[in-house]
C-alpha positions as CSV (number, residue, x, y, z in Angstrom):
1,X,-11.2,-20.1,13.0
2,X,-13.2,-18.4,10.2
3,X,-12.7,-20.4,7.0
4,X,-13.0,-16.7,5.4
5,X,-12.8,-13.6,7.4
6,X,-13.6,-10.1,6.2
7,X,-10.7,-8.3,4.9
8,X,-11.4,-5.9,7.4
9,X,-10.6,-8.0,10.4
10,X,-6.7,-7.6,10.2
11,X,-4.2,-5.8,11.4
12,X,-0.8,-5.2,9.8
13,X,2.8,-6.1,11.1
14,X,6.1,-6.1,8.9
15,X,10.1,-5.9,9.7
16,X,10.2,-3.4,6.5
17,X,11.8,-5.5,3.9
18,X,8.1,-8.2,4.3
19,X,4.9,-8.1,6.1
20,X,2.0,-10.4,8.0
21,X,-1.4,-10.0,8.3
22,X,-3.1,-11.0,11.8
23,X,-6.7,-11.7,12.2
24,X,-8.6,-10.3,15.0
25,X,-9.0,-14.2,16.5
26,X,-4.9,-14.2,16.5
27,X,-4.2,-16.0,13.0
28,X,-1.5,-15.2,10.7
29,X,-3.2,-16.0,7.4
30,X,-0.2,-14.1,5.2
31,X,2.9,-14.0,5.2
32,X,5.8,-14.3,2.6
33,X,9.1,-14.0,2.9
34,X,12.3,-12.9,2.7
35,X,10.8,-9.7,0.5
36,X,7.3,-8.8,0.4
37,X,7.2,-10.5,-3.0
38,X,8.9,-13.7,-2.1
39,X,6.1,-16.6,-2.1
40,X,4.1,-17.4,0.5
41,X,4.6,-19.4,3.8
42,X,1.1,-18.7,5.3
43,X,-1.6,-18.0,2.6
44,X,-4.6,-18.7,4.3
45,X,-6.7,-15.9,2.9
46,X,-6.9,-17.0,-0.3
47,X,-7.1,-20.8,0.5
48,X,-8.1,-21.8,3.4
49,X,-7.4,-25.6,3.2
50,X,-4.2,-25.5,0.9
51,X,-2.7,-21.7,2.1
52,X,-1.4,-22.7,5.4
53,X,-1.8,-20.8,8.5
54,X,-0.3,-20.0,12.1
55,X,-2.7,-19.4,14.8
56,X,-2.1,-18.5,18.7
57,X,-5.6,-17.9,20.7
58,X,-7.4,-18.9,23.2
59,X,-9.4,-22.6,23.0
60,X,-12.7,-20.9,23.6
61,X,-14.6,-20.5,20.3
62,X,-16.8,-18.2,22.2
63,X,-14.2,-15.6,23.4
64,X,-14.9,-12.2,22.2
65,X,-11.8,-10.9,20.8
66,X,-10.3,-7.4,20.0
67,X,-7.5,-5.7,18.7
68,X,-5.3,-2.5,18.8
69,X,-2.1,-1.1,18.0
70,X,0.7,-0.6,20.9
71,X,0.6,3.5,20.6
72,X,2.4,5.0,17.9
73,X,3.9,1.5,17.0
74,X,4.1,-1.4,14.8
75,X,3.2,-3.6,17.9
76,X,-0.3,-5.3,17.0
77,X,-2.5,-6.3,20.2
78,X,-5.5,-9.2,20.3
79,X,-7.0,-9.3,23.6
80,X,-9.6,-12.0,24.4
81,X,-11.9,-12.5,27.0
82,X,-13.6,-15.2,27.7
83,X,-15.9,-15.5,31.7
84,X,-12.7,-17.5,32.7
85,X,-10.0,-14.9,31.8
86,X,-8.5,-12.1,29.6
87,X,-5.5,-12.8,27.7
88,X,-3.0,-10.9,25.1
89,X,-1.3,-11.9,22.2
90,X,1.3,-9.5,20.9
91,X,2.3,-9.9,17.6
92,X,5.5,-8.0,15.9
93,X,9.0,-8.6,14.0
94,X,12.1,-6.5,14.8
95,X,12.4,-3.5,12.3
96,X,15.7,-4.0,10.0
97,X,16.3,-0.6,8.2
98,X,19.2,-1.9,6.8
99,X,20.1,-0.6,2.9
100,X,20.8,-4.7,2.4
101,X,18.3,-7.3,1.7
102,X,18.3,-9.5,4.7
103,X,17.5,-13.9,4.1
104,X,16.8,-13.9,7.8
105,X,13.2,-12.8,9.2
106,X,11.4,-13.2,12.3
107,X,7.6,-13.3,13.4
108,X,7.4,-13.0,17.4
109,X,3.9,-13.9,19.0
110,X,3.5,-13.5,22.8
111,X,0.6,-14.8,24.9
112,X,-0.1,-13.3,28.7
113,X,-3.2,-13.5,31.0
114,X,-4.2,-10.0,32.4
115,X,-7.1,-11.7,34.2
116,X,-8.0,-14.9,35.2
117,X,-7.0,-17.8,33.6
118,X,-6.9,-18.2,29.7
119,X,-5.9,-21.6,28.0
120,X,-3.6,-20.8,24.5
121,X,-3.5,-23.3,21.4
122,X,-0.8,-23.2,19.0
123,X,-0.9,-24.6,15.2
124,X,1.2,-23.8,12.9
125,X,0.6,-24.7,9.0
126,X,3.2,-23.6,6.5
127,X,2.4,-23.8,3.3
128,X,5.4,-23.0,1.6
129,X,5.6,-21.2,-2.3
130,X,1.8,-20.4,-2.4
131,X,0.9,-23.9,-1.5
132,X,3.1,-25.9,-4.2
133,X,5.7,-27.0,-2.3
134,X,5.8,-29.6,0.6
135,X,7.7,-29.5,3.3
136,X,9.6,-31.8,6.4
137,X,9.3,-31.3,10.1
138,X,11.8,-31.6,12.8
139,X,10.7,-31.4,16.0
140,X,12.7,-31.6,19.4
141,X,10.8,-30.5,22.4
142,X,9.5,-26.8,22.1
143,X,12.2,-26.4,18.8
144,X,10.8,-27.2,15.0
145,X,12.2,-27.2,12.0
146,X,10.5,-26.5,8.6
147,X,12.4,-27.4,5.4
148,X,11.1,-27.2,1.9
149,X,12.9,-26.4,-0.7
150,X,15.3,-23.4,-0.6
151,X,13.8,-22.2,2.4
152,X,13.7,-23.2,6.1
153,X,11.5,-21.7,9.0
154,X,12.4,-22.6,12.4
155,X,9.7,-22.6,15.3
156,X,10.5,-21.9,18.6
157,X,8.2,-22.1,21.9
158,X,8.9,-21.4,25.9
159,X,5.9,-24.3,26.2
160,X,5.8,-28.0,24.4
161,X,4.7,-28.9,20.9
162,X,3.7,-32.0,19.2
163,X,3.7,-33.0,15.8
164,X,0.3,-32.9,13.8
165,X,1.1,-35.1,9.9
166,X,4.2,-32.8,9.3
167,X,3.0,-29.4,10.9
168,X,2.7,-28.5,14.9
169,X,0.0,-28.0,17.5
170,X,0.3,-27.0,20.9
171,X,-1.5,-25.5,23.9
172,X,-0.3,-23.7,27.5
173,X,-2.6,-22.4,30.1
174,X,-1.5,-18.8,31.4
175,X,-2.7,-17.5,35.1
176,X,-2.7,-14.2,35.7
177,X,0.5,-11.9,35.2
178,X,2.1,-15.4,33.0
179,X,3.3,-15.4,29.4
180,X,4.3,-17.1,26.4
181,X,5.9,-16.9,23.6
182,X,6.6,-18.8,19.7
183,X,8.7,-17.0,17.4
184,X,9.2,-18.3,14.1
185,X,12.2,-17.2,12.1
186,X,12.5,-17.9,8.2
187,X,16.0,-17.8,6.5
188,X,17.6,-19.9,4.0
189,X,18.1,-23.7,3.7
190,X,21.5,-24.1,5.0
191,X,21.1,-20.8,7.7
192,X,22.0,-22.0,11.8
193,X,19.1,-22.0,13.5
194,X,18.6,-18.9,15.8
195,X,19.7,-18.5,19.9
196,X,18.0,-20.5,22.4
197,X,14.8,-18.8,22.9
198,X,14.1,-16.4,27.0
199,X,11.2,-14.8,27.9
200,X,13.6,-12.0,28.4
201,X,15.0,-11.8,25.5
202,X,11.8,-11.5,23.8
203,X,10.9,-8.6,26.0
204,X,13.7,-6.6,25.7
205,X,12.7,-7.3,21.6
206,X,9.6,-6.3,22.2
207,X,10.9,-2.5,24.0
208,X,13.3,-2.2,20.6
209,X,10.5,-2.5,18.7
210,X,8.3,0.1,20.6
211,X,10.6,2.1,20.9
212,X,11.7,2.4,17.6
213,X,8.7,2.9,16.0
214,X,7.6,6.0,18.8
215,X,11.3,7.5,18.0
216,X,10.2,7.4,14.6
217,X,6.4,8.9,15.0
218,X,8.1,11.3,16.9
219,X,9.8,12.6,13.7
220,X,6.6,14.0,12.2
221,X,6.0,17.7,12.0
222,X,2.2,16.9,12.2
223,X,0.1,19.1,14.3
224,X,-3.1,19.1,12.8
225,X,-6.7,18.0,13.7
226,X,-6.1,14.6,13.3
227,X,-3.4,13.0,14.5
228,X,-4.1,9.6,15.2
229,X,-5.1,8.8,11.3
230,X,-2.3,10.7,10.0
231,X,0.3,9.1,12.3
232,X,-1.3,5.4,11.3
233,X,-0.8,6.2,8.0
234,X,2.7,6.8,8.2
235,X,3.1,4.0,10.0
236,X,1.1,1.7,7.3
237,X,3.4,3.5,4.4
238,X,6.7,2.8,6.4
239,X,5.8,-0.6,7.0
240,X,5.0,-1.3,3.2
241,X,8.6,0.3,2.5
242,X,11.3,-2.4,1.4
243,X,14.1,-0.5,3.4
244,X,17.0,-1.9,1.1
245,X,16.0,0.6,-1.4
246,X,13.4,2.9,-0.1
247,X,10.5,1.3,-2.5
248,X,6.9,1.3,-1.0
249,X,4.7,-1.8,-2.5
250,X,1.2,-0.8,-3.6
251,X,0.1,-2.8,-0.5
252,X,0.5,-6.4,1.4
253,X,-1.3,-8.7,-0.7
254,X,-2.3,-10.3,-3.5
255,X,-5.1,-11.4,-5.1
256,X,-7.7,-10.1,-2.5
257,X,-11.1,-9.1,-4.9
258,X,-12.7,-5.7,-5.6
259,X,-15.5,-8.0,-5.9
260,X,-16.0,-11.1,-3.9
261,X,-16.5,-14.1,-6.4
262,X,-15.5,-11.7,-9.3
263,X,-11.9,-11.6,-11.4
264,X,-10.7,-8.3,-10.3
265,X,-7.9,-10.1,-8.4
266,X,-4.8,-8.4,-8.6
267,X,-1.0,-8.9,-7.0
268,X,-0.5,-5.7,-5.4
269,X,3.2,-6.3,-3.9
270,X,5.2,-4.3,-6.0
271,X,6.8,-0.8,-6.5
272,X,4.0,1.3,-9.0
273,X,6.3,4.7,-10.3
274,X,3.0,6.4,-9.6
275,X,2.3,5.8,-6.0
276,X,5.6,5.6,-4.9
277,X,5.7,9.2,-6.4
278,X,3.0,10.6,-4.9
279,X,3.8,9.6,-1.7
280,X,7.4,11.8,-1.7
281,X,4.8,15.1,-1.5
282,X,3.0,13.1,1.8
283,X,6.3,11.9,3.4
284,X,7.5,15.5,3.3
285,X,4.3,16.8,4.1
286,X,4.9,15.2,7.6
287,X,9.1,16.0,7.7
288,X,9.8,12.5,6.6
289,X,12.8,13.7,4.1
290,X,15.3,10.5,4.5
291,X,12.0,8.4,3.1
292,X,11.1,10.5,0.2
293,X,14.5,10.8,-0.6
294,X,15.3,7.2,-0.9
295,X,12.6,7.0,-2.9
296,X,13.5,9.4,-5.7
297,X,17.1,7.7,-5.4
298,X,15.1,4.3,-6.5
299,X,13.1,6.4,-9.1
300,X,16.4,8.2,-10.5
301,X,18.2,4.4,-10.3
302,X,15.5,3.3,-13.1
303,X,16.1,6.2,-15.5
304,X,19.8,6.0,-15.2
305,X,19.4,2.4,-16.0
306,X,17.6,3.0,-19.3
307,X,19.3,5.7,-20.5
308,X,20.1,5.6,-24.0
309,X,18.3,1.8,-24.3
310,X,15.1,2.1,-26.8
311,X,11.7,1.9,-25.4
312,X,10.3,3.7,-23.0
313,X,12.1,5.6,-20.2
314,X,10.7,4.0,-17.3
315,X,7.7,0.7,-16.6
316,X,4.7,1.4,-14.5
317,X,5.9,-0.8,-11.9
318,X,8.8,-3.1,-10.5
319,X,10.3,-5.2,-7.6
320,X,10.9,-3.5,-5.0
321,X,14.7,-3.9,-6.0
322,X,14.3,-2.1,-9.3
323,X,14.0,-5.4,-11.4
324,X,11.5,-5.2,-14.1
325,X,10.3,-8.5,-15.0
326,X,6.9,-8.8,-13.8
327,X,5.7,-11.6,-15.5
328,X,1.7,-12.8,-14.5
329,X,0.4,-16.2,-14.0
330,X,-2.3,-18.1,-12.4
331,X,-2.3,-20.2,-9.1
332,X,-5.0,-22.3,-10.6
333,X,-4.6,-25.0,-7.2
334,X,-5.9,-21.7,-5.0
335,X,-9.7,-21.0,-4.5
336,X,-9.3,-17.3,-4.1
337,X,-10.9,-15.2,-0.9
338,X,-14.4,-16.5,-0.5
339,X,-14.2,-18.2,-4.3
340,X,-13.0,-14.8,-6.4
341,X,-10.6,-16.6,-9.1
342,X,-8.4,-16.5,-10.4
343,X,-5.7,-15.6,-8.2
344,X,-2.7,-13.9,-10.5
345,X,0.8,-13.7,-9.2
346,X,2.4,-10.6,-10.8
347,X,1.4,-8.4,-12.8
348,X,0.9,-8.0,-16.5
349,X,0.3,-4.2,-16.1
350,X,3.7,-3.7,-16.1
351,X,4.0,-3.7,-20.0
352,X,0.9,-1.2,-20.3
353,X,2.2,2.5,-21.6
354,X,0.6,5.0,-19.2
355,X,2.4,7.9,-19.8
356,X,0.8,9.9,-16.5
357,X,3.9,8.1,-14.7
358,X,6.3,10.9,-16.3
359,X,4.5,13.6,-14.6
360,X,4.1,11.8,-11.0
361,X,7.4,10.8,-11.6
362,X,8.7,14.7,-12.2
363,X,6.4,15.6,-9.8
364,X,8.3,14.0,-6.9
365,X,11.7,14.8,-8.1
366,X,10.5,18.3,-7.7
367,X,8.9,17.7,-4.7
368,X,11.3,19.9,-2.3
369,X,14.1,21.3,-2.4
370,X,15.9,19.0,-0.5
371,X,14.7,15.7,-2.9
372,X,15.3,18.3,-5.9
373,X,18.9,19.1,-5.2
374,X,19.9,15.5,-4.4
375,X,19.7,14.9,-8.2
376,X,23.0,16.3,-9.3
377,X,24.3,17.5,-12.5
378,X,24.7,13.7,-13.9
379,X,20.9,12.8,-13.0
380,X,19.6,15.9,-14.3
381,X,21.2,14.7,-17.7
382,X,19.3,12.0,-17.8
383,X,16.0,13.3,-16.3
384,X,16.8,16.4,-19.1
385,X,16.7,13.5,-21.8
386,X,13.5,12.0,-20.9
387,X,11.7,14.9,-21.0
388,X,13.4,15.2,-24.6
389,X,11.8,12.0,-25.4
390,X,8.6,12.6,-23.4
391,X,8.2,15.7,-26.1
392,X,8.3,13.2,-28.8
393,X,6.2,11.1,-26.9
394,X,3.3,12.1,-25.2
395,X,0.5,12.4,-28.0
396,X,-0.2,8.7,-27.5
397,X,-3.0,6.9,-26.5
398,X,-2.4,4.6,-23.5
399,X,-4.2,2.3,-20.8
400,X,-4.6,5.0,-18.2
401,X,-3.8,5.5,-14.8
402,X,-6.5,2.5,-13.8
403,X,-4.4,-0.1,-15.6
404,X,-8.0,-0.8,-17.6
405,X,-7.9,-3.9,-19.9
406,X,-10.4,-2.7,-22.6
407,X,-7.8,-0.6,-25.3
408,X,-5.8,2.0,-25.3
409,X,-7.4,5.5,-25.6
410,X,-6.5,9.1,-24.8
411,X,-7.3,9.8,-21.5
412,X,-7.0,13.5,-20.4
413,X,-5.2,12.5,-16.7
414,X,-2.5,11.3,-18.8
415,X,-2.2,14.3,-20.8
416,X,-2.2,16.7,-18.1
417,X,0.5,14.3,-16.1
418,X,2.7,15.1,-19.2
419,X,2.1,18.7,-19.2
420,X,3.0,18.9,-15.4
421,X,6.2,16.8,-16.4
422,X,7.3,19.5,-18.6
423,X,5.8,22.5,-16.5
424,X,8.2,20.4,-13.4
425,X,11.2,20.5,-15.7
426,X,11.0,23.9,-16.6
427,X,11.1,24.9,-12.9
428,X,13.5,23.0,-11.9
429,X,15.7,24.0,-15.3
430,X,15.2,27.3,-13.6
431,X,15.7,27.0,-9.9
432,X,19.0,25.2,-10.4
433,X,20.2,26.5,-13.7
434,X,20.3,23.9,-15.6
435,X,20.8,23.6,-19.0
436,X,17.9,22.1,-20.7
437,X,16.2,22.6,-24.4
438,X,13.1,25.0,-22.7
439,X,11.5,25.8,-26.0
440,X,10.9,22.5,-26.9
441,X,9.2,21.9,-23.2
442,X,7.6,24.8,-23.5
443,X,6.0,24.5,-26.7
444,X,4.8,21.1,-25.7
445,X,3.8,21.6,-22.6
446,X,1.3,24.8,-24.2
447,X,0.1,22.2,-26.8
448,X,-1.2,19.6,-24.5
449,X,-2.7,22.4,-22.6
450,X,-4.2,23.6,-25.5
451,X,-5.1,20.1,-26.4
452,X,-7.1,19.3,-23.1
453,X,-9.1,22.4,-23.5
454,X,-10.1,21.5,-26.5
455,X,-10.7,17.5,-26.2
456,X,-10.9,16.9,-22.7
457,X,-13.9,19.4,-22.2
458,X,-17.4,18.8,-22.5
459,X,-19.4,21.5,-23.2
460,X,-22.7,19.6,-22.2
461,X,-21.2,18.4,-19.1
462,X,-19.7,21.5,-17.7
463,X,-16.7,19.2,-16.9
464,X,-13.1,17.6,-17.8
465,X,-14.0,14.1,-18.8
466,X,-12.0,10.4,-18.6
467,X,-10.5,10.7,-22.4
468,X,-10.9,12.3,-25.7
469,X,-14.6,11.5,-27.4
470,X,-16.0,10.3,-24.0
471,X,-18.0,13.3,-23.3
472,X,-20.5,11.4,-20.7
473,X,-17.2,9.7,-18.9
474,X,-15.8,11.0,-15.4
475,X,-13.0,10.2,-14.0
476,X,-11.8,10.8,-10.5
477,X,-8.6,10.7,-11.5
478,X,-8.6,14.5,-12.4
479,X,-9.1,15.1,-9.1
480,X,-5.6,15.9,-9.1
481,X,-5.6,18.4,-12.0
482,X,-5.7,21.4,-9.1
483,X,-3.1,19.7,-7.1
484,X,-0.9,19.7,-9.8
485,X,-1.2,23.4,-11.4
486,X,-3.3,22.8,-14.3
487,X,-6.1,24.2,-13.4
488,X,-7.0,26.9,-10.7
489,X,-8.8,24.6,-7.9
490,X,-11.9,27.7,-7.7
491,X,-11.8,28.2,-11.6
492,X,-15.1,27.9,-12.9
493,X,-14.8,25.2,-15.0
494,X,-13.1,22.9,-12.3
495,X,-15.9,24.3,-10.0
496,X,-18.2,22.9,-12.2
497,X,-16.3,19.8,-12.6
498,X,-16.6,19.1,-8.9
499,X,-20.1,19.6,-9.5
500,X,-20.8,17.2,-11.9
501,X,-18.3,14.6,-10.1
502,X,-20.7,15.0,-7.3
503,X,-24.0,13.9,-9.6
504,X,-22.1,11.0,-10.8
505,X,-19.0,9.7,-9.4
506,X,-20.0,10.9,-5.4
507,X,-22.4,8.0,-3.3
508,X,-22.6,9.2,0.1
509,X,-19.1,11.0,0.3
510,X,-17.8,8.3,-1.0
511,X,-16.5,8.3,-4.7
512,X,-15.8,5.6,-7.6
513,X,-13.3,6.0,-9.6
514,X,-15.7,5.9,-13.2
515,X,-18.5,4.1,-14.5
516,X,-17.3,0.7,-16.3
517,X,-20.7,0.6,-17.6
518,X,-19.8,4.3,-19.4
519,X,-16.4,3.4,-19.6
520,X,-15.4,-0.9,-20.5
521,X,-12.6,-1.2,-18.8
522,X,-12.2,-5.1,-20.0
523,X,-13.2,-6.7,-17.3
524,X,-16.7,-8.4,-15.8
525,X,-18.0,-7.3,-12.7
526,X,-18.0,-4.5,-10.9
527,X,-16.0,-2.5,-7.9
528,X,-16.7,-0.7,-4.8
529,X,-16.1,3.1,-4.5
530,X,-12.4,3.6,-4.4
531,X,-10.7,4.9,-0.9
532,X,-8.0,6.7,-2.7
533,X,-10.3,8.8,-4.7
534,X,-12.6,10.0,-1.7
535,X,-9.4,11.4,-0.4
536,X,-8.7,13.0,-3.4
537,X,-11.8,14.6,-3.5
538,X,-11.4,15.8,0.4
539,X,-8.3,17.5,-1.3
540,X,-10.0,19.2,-4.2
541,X,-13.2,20.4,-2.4
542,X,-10.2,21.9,0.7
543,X,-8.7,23.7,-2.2
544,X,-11.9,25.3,-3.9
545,X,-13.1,26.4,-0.4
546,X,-15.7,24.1,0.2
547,X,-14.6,23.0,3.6
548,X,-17.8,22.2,5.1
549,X,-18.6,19.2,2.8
550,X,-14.6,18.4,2.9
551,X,-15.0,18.4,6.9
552,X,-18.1,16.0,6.8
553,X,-16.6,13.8,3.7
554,X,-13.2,13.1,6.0
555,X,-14.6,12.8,8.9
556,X,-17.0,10.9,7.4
557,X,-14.2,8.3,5.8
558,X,-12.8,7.5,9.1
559,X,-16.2,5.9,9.9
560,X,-14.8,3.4,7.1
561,X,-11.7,2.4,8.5
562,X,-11.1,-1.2,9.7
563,X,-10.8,-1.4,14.0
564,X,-7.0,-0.4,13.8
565,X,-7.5,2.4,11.6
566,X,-6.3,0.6,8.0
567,X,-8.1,0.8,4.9
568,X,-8.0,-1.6,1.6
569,X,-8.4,-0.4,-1.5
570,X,-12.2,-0.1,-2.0
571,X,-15.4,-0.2,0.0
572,X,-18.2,-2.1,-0.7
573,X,-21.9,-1.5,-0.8
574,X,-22.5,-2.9,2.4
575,X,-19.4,-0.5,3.9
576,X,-17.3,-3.7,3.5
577,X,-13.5,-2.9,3.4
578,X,-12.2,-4.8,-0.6
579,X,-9.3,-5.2,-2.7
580,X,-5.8,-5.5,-1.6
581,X,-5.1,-4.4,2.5
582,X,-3.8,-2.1,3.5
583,X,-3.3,-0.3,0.6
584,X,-0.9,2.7,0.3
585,X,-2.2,4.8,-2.3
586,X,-5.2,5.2,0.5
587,X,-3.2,5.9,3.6
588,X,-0.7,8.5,1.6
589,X,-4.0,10.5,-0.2
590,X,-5.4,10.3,3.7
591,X,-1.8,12.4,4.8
592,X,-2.1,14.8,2.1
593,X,-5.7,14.9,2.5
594,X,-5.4,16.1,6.2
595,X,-2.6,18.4,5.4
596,X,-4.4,20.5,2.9
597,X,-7.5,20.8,4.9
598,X,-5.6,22.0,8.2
599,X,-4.1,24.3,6.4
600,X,-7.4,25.9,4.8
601,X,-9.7,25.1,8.2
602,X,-6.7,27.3,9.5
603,X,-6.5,29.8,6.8
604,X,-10.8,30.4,7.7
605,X,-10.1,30.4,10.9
606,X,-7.4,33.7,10.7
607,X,-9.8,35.3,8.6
């Protein structure tokens, strides 16, 4: 097996409350459980010696290999072939949409020969809390037991094992029309192991799983040009959803590098106000209301829970269970993917101030009427009072959207996040009646207006710029200003904005989200062009009418998708996929990407 391979070359399974990442030679090289923030069993990808690893393949090095989702599922196929056969491993775990945090989770791996005859080896490699913690092995037969502490993982097998030191190896050689299959469930310490293990068992499994995942796919109202991204996508931002409480993690992973060898090495596993807020407008987008609306149940669940506490109203990011202590440290003992240390685990950016979350926060309670008038009088109370504070509030410099490291300074995205809080409130004050002190949101939403126009503006630029002073800054980030209402997407001054993005931000369609060398974001190195943004900027040319350059930069961006149709968080200069994978904030901006530019391709088309 590759000691390191690209990013790129996985594909994504997950249960909804934790998730796995499968090469394209069959290896699981991540995987934590119970939650997707629980440590580690298989962390392979960022060590490959000490992160442990589960593989099921054929013995032939040679074997060219390829992989593809099950249609409209979570079902993850690697086919091989090899001149003595073709064989199939499928890889999925059993969706569990309960609203209760399950101990109990289960990886099933099937192998079948389609043609010929294929020989399958088996190791398995657990490496239990990121590598610190060793572990005992039981083994009777084709049943193993993992036990470190706090956790135990049971192995099961239809062929035999054998012990390798205290981990497993195996093989079985599959004719034509045969199969397979190891399933390894992880539960507490004390939990009974599971049933006796059937091939038959595991396929009716496998037909649950299909067929709830193309019941659900079925759900979306999406009939646009492109549905086999947008209904990936979906898929990718249900999968990263802990179902217990309807929080979406920024993405699978942690500590994969915008830059390989460099320190941009972030834990991405956790619920960001901002992201999980945008994606309420993409989830509806597609008819998706039970999602969004869990998710603005989490959202109100965190202003209720600091109402009337000092401090600010809400963190940048928590657990997915609403718990706020995000507390970063090192794994010093782990080399990091290809060398990039150090790898962090959590996430210090949780005690920034970045006050744009207000404003994405507002902007999905408002979202739709059906998310809007789930509030209730007792929840507008308390969303009423942090707009009272948010009035008090907002004239603040801050870290910015892109969690920089380099100082606080006023950035104009945050400013105009805070104005479309207020602008939100007012509507919704409105629409439902509510009482609500509208002068006071009023008056500050016209002074950050006013504000904006006079700070964020440069005159020599022809644009909106990153913050206040930094006239030769961009920042993609504003791409959203026209999304939001502050400005009209074909007013002059955001035309010319989109013009000067395009000079300096743009690289072949694709679209960074600033200069660090303009900008010092606190941090060495550099990063690739960021995924997110070059859907954002799809959105923004759609809306000003530009649809021929929106068309090509799309399409374009599909070219960049890994061979399942996932994308991380950057791309590289080479077209390499980097950062955290998959990452949601890319597949949501794809949805509402698509949506808006159906909508005008359609509108041109009527003409």
């Amino acid at each position: 097996m590759d000691r390191y391979p690209p990013i790129a070359e996985h594909g994504l399974i997950g249960d909804l409350q934790t998730a796995a990442l499968v090469t394209s030679r069959g290896v699981v090289d991540w995987f934590a459980a119970p939650r997707f923030d629980s440590p580690s069993l298989f962390a392979a990808l960022l060590d490959h010696d000490r992160g442990g690893y589960f593989l099921l393949g054929p013995d032939d090095p040679d074997a060219s290999c390829k992989q593809l989702y099950y249609p409209d599922t979570a079902l993850l196929v690697t086919r091989f072939m090899s001149p003595d056969g073709v064989g199939e491993v499928i890889d999925w775990m059993p969706p569990n949409t309960a609203r209760t945090a399950a101990d109990r989770h289960t990886l099933i791996r099937t192998a079948r020969t389609v043609r010929g005859t294929v020989r399958f080896d088996l190791e398995c490699r657990p490496r239990f809390d990121y590598g610190r913690a060793t572990h005992t092995l039981e083994l009777s037969g084709a049943d193993a037991t993992f036990r470190a502490p706090g956790v135990t993982a049971f192995l099961q097998s239809t062929f035999p094992l054998e012990r390798d030191g205290e981990d497993l190896r195996g093989s079985v050689t599959l004719q034509v029309g045969e199969s397979a299959a190891a399933v390894l469930t992880v539960c507490g310490k004390d939990d009974a192991p599971p049933a006796p293990l059937t091939v038959d068992g595991v396929t009716g499994q496998l037909w649950d799983a299909v067929d709830f995942w193309q019941k659900w796919v079925r759900g979306s109202n999406y009939r646009g040009r492109w549905p086999d991204m947008v209904n990936r996508s979906a898929i990718t931002l249900k999968l990263l959803t802990y179902a217990p409480t309807g929080a979406p993690v920024a993405a699978a992973t942690m500590g994969l590098p915008e830059q390989v060898g460099g320190e941009r090495n972030w834990d991405y596993r956790y619920t960001w106000v901002r992201d999980g807020s945008l994606s309420v407008r993409s989830l509806l987008d597609l008819g998706y209301v039970e999602e969004a609306a869990a998710f603005t149940r989490w959202l109100g669940d965190r202003l209720r829970e600091s109402a009337g506490k000092p401090g600010e109203p809400l963190q940048i990011m928590y657990r997915v269970d609403g718990e706020p202590l995000l507390g970063e440290e090192v794994l010093g003992h782990l080399e990091g993917y290809r060398g990039s240390a150090p790898v962090r685990l959590g996430n210090a950016a949780a005690d920034q101030l970045q006050l744009d979350i207000y404003g994405e926060a507002l902007y999905a309670l408002s979202a739709g009427h059906e998310v809007a008038a789930e509030t209730g009088f007792r929840g507008w109370k308390v969303l009423s009072s942090t707009l009272d504070w948010l009035a008090d509030s907002w004239d603040r410099p801050d870290e910015g959207i892109w969690e920089t490291r380099g100082g606080r300074k006023d950035f104009t995205y945050s400013r105009i996040m805070c104005w479309s809080a207020f602008d939100r409130g007012l509507r919704l004050a409105a629409e439902f009646s509510r009482p609500a002190d509208t002068d006071r949101w009023t008056q500050a939403r016209d002074a950050i207006l006013e504000q904006v126009m006079e700070h964020g503006w440069s005159e020599a630029n022809r644009a909106y710029v990153q913050h206040y002073g930094g006239q030769d800054v961009l920042d993609a980030s504003l791409l959203l200003m026209p999304r939001v209402g502050f400005v009209s997407p074909r007013d002059p001054s955001w035309l010319s904005t989109l013009d000067a993005m395009d000079r300096t931000l743009v690289s072949d369609s694709l679209v960074y989200r600033y200069d660090p060398a303009a900008s010092p974001d606190g941090l060495r190195g550099s990063e690739g062009t960021f995924s997110l943004c070059t859907f954002l900027y799809v959105d923004a040319l759609a809306r000003a009418g530009r649809l021929r350059p929106a068309r090509y930069t799309f399409e374009k961006m599909h070219t960049y998708a890994n061979h399942v149709g996932l994308f991380a968080e950057e791309v590289g200069a080479s077209g390499e996929q980097l950062g955290n994978f998959p990452q949601a904030f890319t597949h949501l901006s794809l949805i509402t990407a698509a949506c808006t530019l159906d909508e005008a391709l359609d509108r041109q088309r009527a003409k």
